[in-house]
N, C-alpha and C positions, 0 to 999 in steps of 0.2 A: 744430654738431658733425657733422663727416663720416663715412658709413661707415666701419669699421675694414678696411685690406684684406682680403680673406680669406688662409685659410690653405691652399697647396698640400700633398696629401698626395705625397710621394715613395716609393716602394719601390727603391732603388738594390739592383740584386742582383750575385750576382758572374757571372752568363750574360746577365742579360736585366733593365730595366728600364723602371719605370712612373709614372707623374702620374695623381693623381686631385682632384677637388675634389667637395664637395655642393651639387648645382643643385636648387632645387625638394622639397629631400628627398631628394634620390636620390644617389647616390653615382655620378658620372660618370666615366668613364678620358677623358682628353683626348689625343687624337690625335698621335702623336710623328710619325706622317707619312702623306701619306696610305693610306689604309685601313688602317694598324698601330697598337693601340696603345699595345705594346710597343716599346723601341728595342733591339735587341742592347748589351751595352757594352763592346764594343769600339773600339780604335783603330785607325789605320792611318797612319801617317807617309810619305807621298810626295815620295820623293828627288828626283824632276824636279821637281814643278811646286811643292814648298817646300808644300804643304797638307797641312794635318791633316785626317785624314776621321773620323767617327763613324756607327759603328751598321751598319745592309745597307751602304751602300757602300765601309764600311772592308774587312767580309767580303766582297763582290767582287771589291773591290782584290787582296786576297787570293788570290783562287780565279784570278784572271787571272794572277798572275804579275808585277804591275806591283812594279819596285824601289822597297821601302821596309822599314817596320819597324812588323811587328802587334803589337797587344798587347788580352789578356783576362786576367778572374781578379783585374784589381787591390784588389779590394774585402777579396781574403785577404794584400796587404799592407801594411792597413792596423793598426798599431800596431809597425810590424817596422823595423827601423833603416833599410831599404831607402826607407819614405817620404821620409825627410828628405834621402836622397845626391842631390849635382845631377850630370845625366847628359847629356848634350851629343844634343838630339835636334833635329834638322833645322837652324837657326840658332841657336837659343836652348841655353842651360845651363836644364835645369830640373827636379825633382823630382816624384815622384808625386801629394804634394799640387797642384800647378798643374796635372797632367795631368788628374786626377779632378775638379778643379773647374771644367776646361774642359769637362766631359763636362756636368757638373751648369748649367755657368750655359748650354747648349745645350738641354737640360731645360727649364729658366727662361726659355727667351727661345719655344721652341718653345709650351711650356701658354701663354704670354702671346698668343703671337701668335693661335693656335687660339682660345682664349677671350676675347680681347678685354679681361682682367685682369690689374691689375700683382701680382705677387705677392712681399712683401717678407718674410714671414715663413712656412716649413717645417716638416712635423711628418713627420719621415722615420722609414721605419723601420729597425731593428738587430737583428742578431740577437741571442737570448740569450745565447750565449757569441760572443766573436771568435776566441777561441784555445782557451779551455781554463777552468775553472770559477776555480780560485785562479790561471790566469796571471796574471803581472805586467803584461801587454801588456795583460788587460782597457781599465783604465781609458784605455793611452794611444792603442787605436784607437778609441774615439768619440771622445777629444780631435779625433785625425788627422782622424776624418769629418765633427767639428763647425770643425774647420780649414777644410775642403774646401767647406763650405757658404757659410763665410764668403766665404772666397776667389771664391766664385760670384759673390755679389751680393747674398745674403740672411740681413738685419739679424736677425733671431731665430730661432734654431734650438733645435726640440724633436724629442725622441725619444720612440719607443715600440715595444715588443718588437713584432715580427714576427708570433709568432702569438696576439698580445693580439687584434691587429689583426685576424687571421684569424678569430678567436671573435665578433667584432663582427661583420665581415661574413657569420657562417654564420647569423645571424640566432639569437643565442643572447639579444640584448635582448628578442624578442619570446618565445622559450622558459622556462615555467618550470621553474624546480627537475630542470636537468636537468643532468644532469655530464658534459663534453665534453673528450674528449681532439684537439689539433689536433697533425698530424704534419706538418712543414712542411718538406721534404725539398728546400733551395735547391741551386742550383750548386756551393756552398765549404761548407755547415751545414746538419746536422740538427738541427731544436728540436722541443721536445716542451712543450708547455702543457696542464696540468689545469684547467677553467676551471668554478664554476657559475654559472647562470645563473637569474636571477630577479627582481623587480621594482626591486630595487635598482642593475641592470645586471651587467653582467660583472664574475664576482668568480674575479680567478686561483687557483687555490687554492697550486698551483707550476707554475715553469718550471725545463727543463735541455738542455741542446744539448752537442749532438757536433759537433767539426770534421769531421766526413765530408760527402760532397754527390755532386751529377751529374758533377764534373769530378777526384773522385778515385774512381767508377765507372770513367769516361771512362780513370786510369792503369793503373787496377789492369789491365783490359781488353789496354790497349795493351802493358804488361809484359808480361803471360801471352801473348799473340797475334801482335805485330807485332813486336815487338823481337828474339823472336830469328829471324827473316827476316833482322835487320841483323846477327845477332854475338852476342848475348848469350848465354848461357850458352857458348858453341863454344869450342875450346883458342887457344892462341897460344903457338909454339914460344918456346923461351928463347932470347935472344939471343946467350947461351953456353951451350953443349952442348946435351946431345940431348933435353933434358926438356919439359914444358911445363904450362904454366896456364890460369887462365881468363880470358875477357875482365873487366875490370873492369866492378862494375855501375853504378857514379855515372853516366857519361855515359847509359845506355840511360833511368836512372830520372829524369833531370833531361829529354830527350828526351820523356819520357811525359806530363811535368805543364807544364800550360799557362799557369802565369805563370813558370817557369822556361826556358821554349825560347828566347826571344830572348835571353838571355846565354849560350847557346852556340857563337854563331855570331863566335867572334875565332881568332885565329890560332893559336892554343895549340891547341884543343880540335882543329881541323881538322886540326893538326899529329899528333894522337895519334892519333886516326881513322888519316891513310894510315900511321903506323908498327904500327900495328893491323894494316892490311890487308896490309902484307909479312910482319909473322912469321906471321897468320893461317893453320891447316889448312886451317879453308874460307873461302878470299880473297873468294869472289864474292859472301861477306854482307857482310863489312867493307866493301866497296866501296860497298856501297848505303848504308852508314853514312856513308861520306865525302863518297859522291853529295849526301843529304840532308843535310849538313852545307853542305858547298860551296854546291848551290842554294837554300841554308836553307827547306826543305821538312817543317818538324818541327809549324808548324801545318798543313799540307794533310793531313798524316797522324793530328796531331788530330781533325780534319774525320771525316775519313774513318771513324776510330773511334766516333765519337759517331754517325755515320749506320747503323754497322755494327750499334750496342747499339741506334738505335731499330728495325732492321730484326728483329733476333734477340727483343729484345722483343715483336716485333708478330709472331710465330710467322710470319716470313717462309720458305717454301720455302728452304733451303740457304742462309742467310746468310752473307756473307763480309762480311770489311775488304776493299775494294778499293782498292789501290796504285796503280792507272796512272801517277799523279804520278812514281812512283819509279822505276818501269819496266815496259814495255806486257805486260798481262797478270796480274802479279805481284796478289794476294788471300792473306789469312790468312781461312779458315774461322772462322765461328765457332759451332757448333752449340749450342744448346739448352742441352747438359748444359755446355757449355764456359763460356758466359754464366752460367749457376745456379752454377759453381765457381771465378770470379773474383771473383761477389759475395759466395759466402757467407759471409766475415768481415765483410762490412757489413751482412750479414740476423744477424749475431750481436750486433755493435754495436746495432743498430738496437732489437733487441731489451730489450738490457740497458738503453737512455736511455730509453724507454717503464716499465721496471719501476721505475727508479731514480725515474724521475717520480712513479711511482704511490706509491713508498715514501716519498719528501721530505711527500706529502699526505696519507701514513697512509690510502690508497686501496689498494682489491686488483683485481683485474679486472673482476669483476662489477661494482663498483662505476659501471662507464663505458658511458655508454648511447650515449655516438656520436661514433665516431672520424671527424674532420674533415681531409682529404688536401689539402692547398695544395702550390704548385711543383711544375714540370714533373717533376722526378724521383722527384717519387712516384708516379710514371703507371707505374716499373718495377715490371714484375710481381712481383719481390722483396722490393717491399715492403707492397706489401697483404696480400702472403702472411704474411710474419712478421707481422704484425697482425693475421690474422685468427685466428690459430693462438691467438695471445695473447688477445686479445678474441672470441670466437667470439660473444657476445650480440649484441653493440654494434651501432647500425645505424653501415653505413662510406659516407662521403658525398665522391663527390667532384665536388660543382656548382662551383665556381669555384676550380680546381686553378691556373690562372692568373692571377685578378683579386683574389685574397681580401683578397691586405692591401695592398694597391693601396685597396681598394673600404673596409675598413675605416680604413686612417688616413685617407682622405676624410671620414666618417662621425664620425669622433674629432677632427680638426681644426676642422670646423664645431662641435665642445663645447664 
């Protein structure tokens, strides 16, 4: 009888993902390249040389200006009619499912080669909600992501919540009888897991998640700050007579979020842009709207906003968004208070899916002796705030704000 392969742990996110497996006991991340090992998940489609790029050099690609077609955030189109449409990219007709499981079986072929093991069977993880608690889409995006696994290469696919995962890795097996809330603040979802912990192992008590994340920080941001640089809110004369109205918001608000930029760029949308920019009062925004249309500029100014939130986070002297992409000089401020009042509907959110949790487990605050902070976006200072406000007891832990559940379905998979 032969070894059974092992199991690869997956953490597919919608910014950033990771491979893990258990060597020795130990919960290992396996190298996606060297010295990372995280992969971005991103794509990048190159119009000359007919390659598809993934991860840092898709984002290079990007930053250079090379003719193609980026793409981020697919993990939040997963259960949405949009998976299944085939869409003419590079040679091929093809769908998101083949897109994502080219991402994935690159994953699989990268931990292979790194560890020197085949690995035919996955224990990925998911978040608590995809959409929304009773959506209907629930069940059909893990279908879509257990599609996508298939589509890789890999013959059995398990799932496990995201911050199940996290509670494993905070070292809650070796903790007793202690009650840990994990806040797991991804790219596209916020999950909240009640967990105790005791000889028995990790017992969830409940989980709940919000569609909120780092890359609807990332719009809110760009709406209040960057977008009206381009036009938004400004007038635009009537076509007849003397009156006028406002820019419409669809285009600024589909401009801001990052799995909708690249269906912008057709000829309609760029068509409304320069009739924009003639009846416009003030032309010289519109134009930078048309600009960033025309040289399809809507991820560098993504970019830009996400460097801008981690600089304004990190109490950087005089933080700006900086535009040069757009044109030389050009910054949207973003001070302090500015940052604290774009997020505060998501420090409000954030709040109410922590109590709702606490209330699904008939738990009250006191009750929770240690609040556990996984993914990058919980590093903003918005949200430890509202949690500590909430939890003032609680000790607040943030040791592996990037590896937690990476490190725990490793940990879970070798069970």
């Amino acid at each position: 009888m032969g070894m059974t392969s092992p199991v690869l742990g997956i953490d597919f996110g919608t910014s950033n993902s990771a491979a893990g497996v258990l060597l020795d006991g130990q919960p290992r991340l396996i190298p996606m390249a060297p010295g990372q090992s995280t992969l971005p998940t991103t794509f990048f489609f190159d119009f000359d040389t007919r390659r598809t790029l993934i991860g840092d050099p898709a984002n290079q690609a990007l930053l250079d200006g090379v003719e193609g077609r980026f793409m981020r955030a697919l993990k939040r189109v997963l259960g949405t009619s949009l998976m299944h449409e085939k869409r003419q990219i590079l040679n091929d007709r093809v769908t998101f499912v083949d897109i994502i499981a080219r991402f994935l079986r690159e994953m699989k072929s990268r931990a292979e080669a790194a560890s020197g093991l085949t690995f035919d069977r996955v224990l990925s993880g998911r978040p608590v909600v995809f959409h929304g608690v009773d959506d209907p889409r629930e069940a059909q995006a893990e279908d879509d992501l257990r599609a996508c696994y298939m589509a890789a290469g890999f013959t059995d696919v398990a799932f496990l919540a995201e911050p199940e995962a996290a509670a494993i890795a905070s070292g809650a097996l070796e903790a007793d009888n202690q009650t840990g809330l994990i806040v797991d603040i991804g790219g596209g979802t916020s999950d909240f897991s009640l967990f105790r912990s005791g000889a028995g192992g990790v017992h969830i008590l409940a989980n709940h998640g919000v569609r909120i994340g780092g890359t609807d920080f990332d719009r809110a941001i760009s709406i209040d700050r960057v977008m009206p640089l381009l036009g938004k809110g400004t007038l635009l004369r009537d076509a007849i007579g003397p009156g006028t109205g406002s820019t419409p918001n669809a285009i600024f608000h589909d401009l801001a979020t990052w799995e909708k930029i690249p269906f912008l760029y057709t000829a309609k949308t760029r068509r409304l842009a320069a009739d924009m920019a003639r009846q416009a009062v003030e032309p010289e925004k519109l134009n930078r709207l048309a600009e960033v249309l025309e040289h399809e500029l809507g991820h560098d100014i993504a970019f830009a906003v996400e460097a801008g939130k981690i600089a304004a986070n990190s109490n950087a002297d005089a933080p700006r968004i900086r535009l040069n992409d757009i044109e030389r000089g050009l910054a949207a401020e973003l001070p302090h208070a500015a940052l604290a009042e774009s997020l505060a509907p998501f420090s409000a959110k954030l709040d109410e899916g922590a109590c709702h949790t606490l209330g699904l487990a008939g738990l009250v605050p006191q009750d929770v002796t240690k609040v556990v902070y996984v993914g990058g976006s919980s590093l903003m200072s918005m949200v430890p705030k509202t949690m500590k406000t909430r939890f003032p007891d609680a000790d607040h832990s943030f040791a592996n704000v990037f590896t937690a559940v990476t490190d725990g379905l490793a940990i879970a998979a070798a069970r």
